[in-house]
N, C-alpha and C positions, 0 to 999 in steps of 0.2 A: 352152668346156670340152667337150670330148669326153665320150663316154656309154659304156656295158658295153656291147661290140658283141656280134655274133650270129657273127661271123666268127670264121674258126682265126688268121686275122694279123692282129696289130695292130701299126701303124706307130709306129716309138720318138715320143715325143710330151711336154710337160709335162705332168706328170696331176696336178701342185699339189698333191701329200699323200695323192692320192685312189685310193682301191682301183681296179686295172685290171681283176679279175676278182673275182668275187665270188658265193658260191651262190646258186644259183637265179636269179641275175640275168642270163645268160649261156648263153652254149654247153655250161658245164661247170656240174654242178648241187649238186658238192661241192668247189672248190675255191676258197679264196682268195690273192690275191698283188696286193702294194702295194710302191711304190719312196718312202721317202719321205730326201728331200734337207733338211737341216736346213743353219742358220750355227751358228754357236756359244753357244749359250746360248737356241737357240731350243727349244721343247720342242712333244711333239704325243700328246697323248693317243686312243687305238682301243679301241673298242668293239665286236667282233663277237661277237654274239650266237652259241649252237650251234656255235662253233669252239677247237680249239685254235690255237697260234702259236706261231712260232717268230722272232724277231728276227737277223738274220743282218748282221753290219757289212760292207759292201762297202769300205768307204773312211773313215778318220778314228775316232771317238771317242765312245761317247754313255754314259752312264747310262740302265737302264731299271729300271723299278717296273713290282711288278705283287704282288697280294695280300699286300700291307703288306711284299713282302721287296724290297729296293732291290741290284741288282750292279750296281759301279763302276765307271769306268772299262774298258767294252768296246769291244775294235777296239784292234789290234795290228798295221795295215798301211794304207799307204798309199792303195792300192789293189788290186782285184782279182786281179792279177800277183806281189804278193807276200807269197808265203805261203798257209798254212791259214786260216779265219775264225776268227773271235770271236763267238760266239755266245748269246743265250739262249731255252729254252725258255720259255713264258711259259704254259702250260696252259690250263685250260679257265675259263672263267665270269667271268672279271677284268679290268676294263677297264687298259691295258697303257700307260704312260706314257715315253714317250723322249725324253733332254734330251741335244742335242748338247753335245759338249766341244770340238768344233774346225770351224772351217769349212770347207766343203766334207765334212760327215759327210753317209754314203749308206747308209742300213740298207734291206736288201729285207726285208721282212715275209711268211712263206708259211703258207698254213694251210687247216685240212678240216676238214671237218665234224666231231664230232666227241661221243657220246653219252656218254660214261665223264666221268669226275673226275680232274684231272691237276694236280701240284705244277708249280710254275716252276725251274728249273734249268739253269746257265750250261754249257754245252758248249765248254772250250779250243780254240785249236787244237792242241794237246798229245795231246788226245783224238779226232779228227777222225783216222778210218781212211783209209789211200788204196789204190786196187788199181789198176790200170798193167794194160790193152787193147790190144792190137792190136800193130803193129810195124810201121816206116818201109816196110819191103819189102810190105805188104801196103797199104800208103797205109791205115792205120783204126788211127794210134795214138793213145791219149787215155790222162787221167787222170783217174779218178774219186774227190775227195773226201768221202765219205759226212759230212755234219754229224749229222744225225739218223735214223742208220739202226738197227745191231746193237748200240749204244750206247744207245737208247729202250727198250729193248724192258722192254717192262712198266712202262714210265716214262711213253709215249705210247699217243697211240690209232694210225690206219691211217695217217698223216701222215709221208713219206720225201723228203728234202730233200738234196743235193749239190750241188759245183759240179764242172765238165766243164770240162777243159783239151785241147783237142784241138791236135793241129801242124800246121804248115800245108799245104795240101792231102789233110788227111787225112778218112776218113769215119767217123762215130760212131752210133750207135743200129744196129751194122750188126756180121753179117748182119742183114736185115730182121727186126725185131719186133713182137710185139702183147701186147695186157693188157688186151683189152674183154671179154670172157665170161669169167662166174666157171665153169670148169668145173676144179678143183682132183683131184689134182694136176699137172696137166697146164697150166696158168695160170689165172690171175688176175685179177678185174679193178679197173682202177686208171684214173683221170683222171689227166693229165700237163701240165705245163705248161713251155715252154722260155721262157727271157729271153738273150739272145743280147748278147755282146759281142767285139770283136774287137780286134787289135792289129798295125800300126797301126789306129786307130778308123776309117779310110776303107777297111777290109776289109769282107770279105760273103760269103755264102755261099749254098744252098740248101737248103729242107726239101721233104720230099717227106711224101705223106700218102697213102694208098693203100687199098682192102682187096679187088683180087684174090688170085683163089685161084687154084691149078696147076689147070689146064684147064679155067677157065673164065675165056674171053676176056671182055675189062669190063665185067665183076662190077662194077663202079662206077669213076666215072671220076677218073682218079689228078689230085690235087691236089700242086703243085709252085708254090714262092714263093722269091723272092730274098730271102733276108732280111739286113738292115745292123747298125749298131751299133746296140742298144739295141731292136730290134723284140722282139716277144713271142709264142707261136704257143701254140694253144691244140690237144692232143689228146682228142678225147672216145672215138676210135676206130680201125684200123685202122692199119697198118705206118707206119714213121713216122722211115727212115733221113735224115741231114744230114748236109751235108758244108761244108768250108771252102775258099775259093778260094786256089791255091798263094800262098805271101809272106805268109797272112795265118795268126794263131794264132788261134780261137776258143775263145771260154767258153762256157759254159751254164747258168744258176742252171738247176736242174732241180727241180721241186717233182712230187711223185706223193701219190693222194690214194686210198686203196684203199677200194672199194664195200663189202666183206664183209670183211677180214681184212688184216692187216699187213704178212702174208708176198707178196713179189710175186715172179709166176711170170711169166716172157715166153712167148710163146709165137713162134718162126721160123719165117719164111716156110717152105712144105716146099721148093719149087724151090733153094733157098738153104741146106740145116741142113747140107748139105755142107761149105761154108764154117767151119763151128764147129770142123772140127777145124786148120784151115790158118792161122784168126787166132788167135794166141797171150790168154790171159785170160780168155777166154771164163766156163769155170767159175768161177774167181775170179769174175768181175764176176757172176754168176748167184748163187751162195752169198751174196755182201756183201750182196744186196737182199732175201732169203728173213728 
């Protein structure tokens, strides 16, 4: 059984139920995220202390419990490809119980730290905002599903959860961005975490990790990784554009976990804020996260 690495990539792997990141255990010192695979009637109870959670169905059907209130029958898609999710918030302090209804159910689990008091509550996909980036001519089109974004608010604590549908060949987190220094309002800062899937599943793609600055030559030395189906990258810091290899369409569970405040500000490379007016969404996708 593998263990909470100290690395930004973790190689897609069986993690048998088991948190792949987790606070303080890790790179990231506020975030959680678990994949857990169920058969049908099999069930798995989570415990994380000082977090909230949010249950997100990728695939199939489950029932979840969580402080004595029970939602039915969640997950409305086969898989990842179609459609919005099926969701539940599952709040703070409550150990959270998931009983598959179909085999081959795949609920991602994402969650942050998290001081306040929070009710549990079922997010549709009915309810699941979407905002539409980039555009084929600029190669940087994507779709961002918000599950738990402007929909929480005052519901949740700093905890920002979507899935990323990008086309193929295109670049996403781009122009270059960042969310590690709280310096407001000007950005933000926020732990992030990527879960990466593709289609066909024998697609792949690149993330890049970075944090130079305009004229200053390696200011630290740029981290770049292939990533496949089902790898996981962890950001604690610094720019952090991906792209997908032509023929292939990628996703993203994208989980963000904000240090101070709910509202996330990016912050764009300067060499690059040029760009913000030539890729279409921009704003939109800037507003949906604030």
């Amino acid at each position: 059984m593998k263990t909470i690495s100290l690395s930004r990539h973790l190689r897609a792997f069986d993690n048998r139920n088991r948190a792949l990141v987790a606070p303080q255990s890790g790179l990231l010192a506020l975030s959680y995220f678990n994949v857990l695979r169920l058969r049908a009637g099999e069930s798995l109870t989570l415990t994380v202390p000082g977090c909230e959670l949010l249950c997100v169905v990728l695939a199939g059907a489950a029932d979840v419990s969580v402080a004595g209130q029970a939602f039915e029958d969640v997950g409305r898609r086969a898989g990842i490809w179609d459609g919005p999710a099926d969701s539940v918030y599952c709040g703070t302090h409550s150990p959270v119980t998931v009983r598959a209804r179909r085999d081959g159910t795949e609920i991602a689990v994402a969650g942050g730290i998290c001081g306040g008091s929070f009710a549990p509550f079922r997010i549709t996909p009915e309810e699941v905002e979407m905002v539409e980036v980039g555009s084929a001519a600029t190669h940087s089109r994507r779709r961002i599903f918000h599950i738990l974004g402007q929909n929480a608010t005052g519901r949740a604590g700093n905890l920002l959860v979507s899935e990323l549908y990008a086309d193929a060949g295109c670049w996403s987190g781009y122009p270059p961005h960042k969310h590690d220094t709280e310096r407001p309002p000007e950005e933000t800062a926020f732990e992030e975490i990527y879960h990466y899937r593709f289609w066909p599943e024998t697609g792949f793609g690149a993330q890049f990790c970075y944090e130079e600055q305009a004229g200053v030559p390696d200011a630290a030395t740029p981290h770049v990784v292939m990533t496949r189906h089902g790898d996981t990258f962890l950001v604690d810091r610094g720019y952090h554009p991906t792209v997908a290899s032509p023929g292939h369409e990628a996703y993203i569970f994208t989980i963000l976990v904000g240090a101070h405040q709910r509202s996330l500000v990016q912050s764009f490379e300067p060499q690059h804020r040029h760009l913000m007016a030539k890729i279409p969404g921009i704003d939109a996708m800037r507003s949906k996260f604030k």
